[in-house]
C-alpha positions, 0 to 999 in steps of 0.5 A: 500500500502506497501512500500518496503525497496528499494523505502524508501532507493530510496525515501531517496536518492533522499531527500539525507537522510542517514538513519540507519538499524532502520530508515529505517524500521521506515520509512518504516512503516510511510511512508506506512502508510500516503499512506494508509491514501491518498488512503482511501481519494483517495476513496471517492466520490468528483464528487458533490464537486465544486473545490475550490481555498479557503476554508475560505472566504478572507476579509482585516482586515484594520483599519483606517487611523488615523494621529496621532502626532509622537514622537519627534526626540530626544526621537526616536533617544535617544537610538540609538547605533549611528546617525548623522544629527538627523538620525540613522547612520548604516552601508552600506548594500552595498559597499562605495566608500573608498571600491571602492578604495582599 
């Protein structure tokens, strides 16, 4: 199946791709070529092959929870930009009530 140069300069405007002179025809030849090669897959004989959602089985890969002592404080905030009251001080995400003021 060969693509025309109208439907790849339509296929390009609908992605909103400004193609030159020889992209154009770059694409057109690509693009022809992916359709040939779903066509010849579009061939082959699937009727014994039971659709299937998920080709490799799915297994949780978890490890177990284990309590272990954690670091102490000073050293977790020993090389924090900023803290306050023993946590870390950052900016608010969202606004703050003197932003509310203004």
């Amino acid at each position: 199946m060969r693509l025309s140069r109208e439907e790849v300069i339509h296929v390009a405007s609908l992605a909103r791709l400004g193609l030159t002179d020889d992209e154009i025809t770059r694409m057109q030849d690509s693009l022809s070529s992916i359709l040939e090669h779903i066509a010849a897959l579009d061939r082959l004989n699937t009727e014994a092959i039971p659709p299937t959602a998920q080709v490799a089985a799915l297994a949780n890969v978890m490890r177990d929870d284990v309590v272990m002592p954690s670091l102490p404080r000073e050293a977790v905030l020993m090389n924090a930009p900023r803290r306050e009251d023993g946590f870390f001080a950052v900016q608010a995400v969202l606004g703050t009530a003197e932003d509310d003021a203004e």
